[in-house]
N, C-alpha and C positions, 0 to 999 in steps of 0.2 A: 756877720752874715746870719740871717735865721734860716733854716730848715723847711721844709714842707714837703708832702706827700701826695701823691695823684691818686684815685680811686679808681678803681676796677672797670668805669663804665665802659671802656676804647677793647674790653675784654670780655663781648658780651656772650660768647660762646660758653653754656654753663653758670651764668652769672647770677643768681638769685636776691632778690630782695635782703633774706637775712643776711647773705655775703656784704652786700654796698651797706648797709646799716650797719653790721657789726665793725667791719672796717671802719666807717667813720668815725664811732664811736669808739675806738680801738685808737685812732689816729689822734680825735683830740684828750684823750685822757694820756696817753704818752706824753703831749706838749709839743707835736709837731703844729708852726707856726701857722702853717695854710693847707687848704684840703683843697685840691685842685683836681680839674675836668679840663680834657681835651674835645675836641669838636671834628668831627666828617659825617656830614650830611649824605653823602653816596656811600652808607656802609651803617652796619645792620646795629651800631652802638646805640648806650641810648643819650637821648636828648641832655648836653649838658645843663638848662636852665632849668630844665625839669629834676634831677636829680641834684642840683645843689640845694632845691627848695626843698626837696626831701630829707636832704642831710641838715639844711639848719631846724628843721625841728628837731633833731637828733642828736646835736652837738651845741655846745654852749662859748668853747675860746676860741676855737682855730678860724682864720678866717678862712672865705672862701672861695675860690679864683677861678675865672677862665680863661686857659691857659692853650690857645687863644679860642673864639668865637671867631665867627666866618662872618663877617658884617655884610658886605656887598650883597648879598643874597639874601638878606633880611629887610625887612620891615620895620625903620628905624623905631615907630612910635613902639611897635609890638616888642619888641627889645629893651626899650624904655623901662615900659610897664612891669616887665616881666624881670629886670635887674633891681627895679624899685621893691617887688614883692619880696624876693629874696633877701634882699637888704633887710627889707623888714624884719622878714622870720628869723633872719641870724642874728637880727639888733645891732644894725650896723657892721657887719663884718664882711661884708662883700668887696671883690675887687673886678673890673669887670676889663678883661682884657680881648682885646679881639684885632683881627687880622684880615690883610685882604682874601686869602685861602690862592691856593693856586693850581689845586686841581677843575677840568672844563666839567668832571663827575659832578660833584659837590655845586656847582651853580645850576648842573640840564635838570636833575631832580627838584630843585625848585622852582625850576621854569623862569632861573635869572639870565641875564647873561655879563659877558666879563667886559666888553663895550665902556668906557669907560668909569671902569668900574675903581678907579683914584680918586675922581672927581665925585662920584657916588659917595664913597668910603669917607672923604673931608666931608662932606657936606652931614654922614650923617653920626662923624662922631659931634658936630657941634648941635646940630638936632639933639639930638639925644641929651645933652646937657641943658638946651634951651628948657626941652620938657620938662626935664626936670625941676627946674627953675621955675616953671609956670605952674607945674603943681604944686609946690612948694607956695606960692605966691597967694593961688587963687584958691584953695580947697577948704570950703565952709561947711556948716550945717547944709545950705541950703543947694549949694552946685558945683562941683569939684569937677574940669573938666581935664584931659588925660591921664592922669596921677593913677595911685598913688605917687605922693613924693618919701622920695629914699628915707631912711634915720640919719647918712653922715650928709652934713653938710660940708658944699654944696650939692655932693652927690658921691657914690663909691669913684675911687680912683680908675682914672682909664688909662690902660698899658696899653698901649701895639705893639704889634710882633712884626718883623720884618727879618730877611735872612744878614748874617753879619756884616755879607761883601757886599749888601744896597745901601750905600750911601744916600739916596734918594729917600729908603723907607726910614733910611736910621737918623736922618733928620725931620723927616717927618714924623718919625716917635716924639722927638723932642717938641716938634713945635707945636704939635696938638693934643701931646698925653702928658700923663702922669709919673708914667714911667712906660720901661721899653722890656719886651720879654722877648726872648730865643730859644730857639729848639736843641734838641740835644746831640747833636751830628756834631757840634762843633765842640773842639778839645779846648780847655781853660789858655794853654799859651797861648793859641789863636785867636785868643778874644782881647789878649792884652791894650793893643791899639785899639779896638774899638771901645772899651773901655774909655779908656784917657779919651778920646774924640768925644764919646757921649757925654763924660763929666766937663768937658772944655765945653759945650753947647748948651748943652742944659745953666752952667753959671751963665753963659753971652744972654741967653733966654729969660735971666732971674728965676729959674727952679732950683735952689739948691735942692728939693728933698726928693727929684727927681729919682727914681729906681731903675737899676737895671736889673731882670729876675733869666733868670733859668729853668728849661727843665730838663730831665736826663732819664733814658730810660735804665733802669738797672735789672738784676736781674740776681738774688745772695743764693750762692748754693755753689755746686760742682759741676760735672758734666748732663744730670739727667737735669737740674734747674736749667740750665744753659738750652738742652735743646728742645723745653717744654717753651722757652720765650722765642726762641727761634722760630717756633710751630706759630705763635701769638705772632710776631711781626711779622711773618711769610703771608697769614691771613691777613693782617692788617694793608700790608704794600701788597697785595697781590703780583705788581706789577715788576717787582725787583727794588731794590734799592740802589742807591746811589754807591753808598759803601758799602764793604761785606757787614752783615748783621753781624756779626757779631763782634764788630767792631763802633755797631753802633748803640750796641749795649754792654754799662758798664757791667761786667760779671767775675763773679767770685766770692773768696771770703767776705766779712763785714769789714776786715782790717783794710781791704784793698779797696774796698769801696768807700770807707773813709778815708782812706789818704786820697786819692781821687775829690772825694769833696772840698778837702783842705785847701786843693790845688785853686778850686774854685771860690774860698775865701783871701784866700789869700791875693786874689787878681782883683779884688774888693766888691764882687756882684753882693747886692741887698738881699738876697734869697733865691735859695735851689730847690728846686721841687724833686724830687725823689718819684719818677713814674714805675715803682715794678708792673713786669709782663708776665710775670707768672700773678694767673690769682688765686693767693693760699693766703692766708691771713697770718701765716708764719712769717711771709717777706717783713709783714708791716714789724714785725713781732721784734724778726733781728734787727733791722734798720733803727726801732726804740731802743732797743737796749746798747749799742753798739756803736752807733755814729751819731747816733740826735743827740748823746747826752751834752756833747761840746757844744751844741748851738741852742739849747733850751733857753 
């Protein structure tokens, strides 16, 4: 299993330019695998497309993910273009993962709506690859029409996200991504089954290199870490959560929160993303020295 790390942007309370650079830059010199951005469009974060194109001129190995992007409520071509640019600046290291979203916030701000918004969602992860194909195909001297096209061919990998118990979304990860990403509410034994289902589908499909990723929010420290992330997801869920917070972040020592990771290679996921909720640039600091070094 590889490693990876989320950036500060879902943290935007206090968040400065040198903070998201220095962390990035902090994250890929460590050797964590992937530098990952979350997405809520009703809430005051900033833009994840716009902020991984910032980070790949700032970082050179890690790749770089969205974990996930809100599709349905976008503009497939303009999503296109703007994963292609990315791609580029990071030299092929982009992964572009996106999701239906399922808050009714997140669609009214953009003036989408949720109306068959599955049918939307197929239609425009295969758009989205057509484009890029087309770029790829037709981009000359003389008239290059949507593009740019990406650096990986045929294009950065595309995960969907779906929650564990939608069997609906969890084959449909399968049948039109690259790999499948989930959020971090759910505990490693719980995901055991879904596991083995998604590696039995993905073979029936011909994907073996098919991915399943994670992210997890955490939070390394004692009690004053504990309820400065608490403060961070209370603003973030305004609304309540599902579970108690602070059971839906991993928190404590770096030993507890590696063994915790372990739990998670060992059910055989391709990569965890590591989200801290506090933003100190100390999180990333212990997280490299402490628990990346086993997945470097």
């Amino acid at each position: 299993m590889k490693l990876g790390i989320g950036l500060p942007e879902s943290l935007p309370y206090g968040l400065t330019r040198t903070l998201l650079l220095d962390w990035a830059r902090l994250a890929d010199a460590a050797g964590f695998h992937t530098i990952a951005v979350r997405d809520r469009p009703d809430y005051d974060m900033w833009d994840p497309l716009i902020t991984l194109a910032a980070v790949a001129a700032v970082t050179e190995r890690a790749r770089l993910a969205t974990t996930v992007l809100q599709l349905p409520i976008r503009n497939a071509v303009m999503v296109a273009k703007q994963a292609a640019v990315v791609d580029r600046l990071s030299d092929g290291r982009f992964d572009l993962g996106v999701g239906l979203g399922s808050r009714q916030g997140d669609y009214d701000v953009y003036g989408a709506t949720m109306e068959h918004r599955v049918t939307r969602y197929r239609q425009q992860v295969g758009d989205i690859r057509a484009l890029w194909a087309t770029a790829r195909r037709t981009t000359t001297r003389e008239f290059g029409p949507v593009g740019p096209a990406p650096v990986q061919e045929p294009g950065p990998p595309i995960w969907l996200g779906a929650m564990p118990g939608n069997e609906a979304g969890l084959r449909r990860a399968v049948e039109l991504g690259d790999g499948y990403v989930f959020g971090s509410a759910s505990e490693p034994e719980t995901m055991a089954p879904v596991v083995r289902s998604l590696r039995a589908w993905a073979r029936e499909a011909g994907k073996p290199s098919f991915t399943i990723n994670r992210i997890a929010q955490v939070a390394v420290g004692g009690r004053q870490v504990l309820e400065e992330a608490v403060i961070q997801t209370r603003r973030y869920y305004p609304g309540g959560t599902a579970r108690p917070i602070d059971q839906m972040i991993k928190h404590g020592d770096p030993a507890s929160i590696g063994a915790w990771v372990r739990e998670n290679a060992e059910l055989g996921l391709d990569l965890t993303v590591l989200m801290p909720v506090v933003p100190e640039l100390a999180q990333v600091e212990q997280l490299a020295l402490a628990v990346l070094p086993d997945y470097r």
